[in-house]
Each structure stands twice: as structure tokens, then as C-alpha cells.
C-alpha angles and dihedrals in degrees: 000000000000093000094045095066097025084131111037120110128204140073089255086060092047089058094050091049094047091047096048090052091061100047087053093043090055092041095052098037114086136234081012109168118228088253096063083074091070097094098048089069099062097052092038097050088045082050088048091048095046102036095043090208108150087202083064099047092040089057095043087056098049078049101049084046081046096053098034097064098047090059086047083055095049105036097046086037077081105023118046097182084086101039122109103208102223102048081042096061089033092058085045105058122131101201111038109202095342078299091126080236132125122235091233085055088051088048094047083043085066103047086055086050085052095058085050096053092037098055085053097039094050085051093058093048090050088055092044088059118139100241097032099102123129090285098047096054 
């Protein structure tokens, strides 16, 4: 992440790169628990909010869902006052479209897909930079 936006300037820029740090960090990291994601979201909206990119809201917004929906699975795993039945038992599904996958695993897959979209995209939005032209490498 660090070498993708070795260049850019900006505080918008800072934040991308810090956010993205920490996504990689909790994807790469193992037995790492839903709530370790949190700080990804702060640097990344202010990234969303600086850099007014909608690829990056669009994907603040699948991660946040994402997310969202992990902590639902986990927090109404213990408590059932809170639990909707049907998400419940939807979250919890063992074989995903006859995949063999869990819907939590789906769910962790694209997190993972979002680090993937996220590293290029940052590096389109660095060379798009307003100053990088031929006079400012």
C-alpha cells in the first residue's frame, strides 16, 4: 500500500494510504476477530470525503454492509432479543448456494476482494493527481 501511493500528496491521500494499512493489516493477519475492522472506516470515510472519488464511496459503503452484517452474526449469535430469524439463519448457512461455503466466509471473501479493488484503485487516483504532470516527476 505504501508503494502505491509513495507520491501522492494530500491529506486525503494520507488517510487512503492509512486505511488501507489497516484493511490489509486485518485481512492478512490470522485468527483476527470482526471488530479489528473498525479502524479501517474513520481514515477511509475521511479518504472518501477528501479524495471525492464514488468508487471509493461505493466501496465504503459494500464494506460498511459487509461489516455490518458480520457484527449482526456475531452479536445476535449471544443475545437473541436482537436477532431477525431469518437473516440469522441466512448468515448462518453452512452451504451457500450449494458452494460448500458459509455465508460468513462469502462475506470475509469479499472483504478480501475489496482490498483488491481498493490497492489499484488508490493507484489510479495518485496518477490522476492534480501537479504530476511531466514537470512535477
Amino acid at each position: 500500500m505504501i508503494v502505491v501511493l509513495r507520491k501522492a500528496r494530500g491529506v486525503g491521500f494520507l488517510a487512503l494510504g492509512t486505511s488501507l494499512c489497516l484493511l490489509a493489516f486485518y485481512v492478512f493477519m490470522t485468527r483476527m476477530h470482526e471488530r479489528y475492522l473498525f479502524p479501517f472506516f474513520l481514515p477511509f470515510l475521511a479518504a472518501c470525503v477528501l479524495l471525492r472519488s464514488r468508487a471509493l464511496w461505493w466501496t465504503f459503503g459494500i464494506l460498511g454492509a459487509v461489516h455490518f452484517l458480520n457484527l449482526y452474526y456475531v452479536y445476535t449469535n449471544a443475545d437473541g432479543d436482537l436477532r431477525i430469524q431469518a437473516a440469522f439463519d441466512w448468515l448462518g448457512d453452512t452451504d451457500l448456494l450449494g458452494t460448500g461455503l458459509r455465508t460468513t466466509q462469502l462475506l470475509s471473501a469479499i472483504v478480501v476482494g475489496g482490498l483488491l479493488v481498493l490497492a489499484p484503485l488508490a493507484y489510479r487516483l495518485a496518477r490522476k493527481e492534480p501537479g504530476r504532470g511531466a514537470s512535477a516527476q
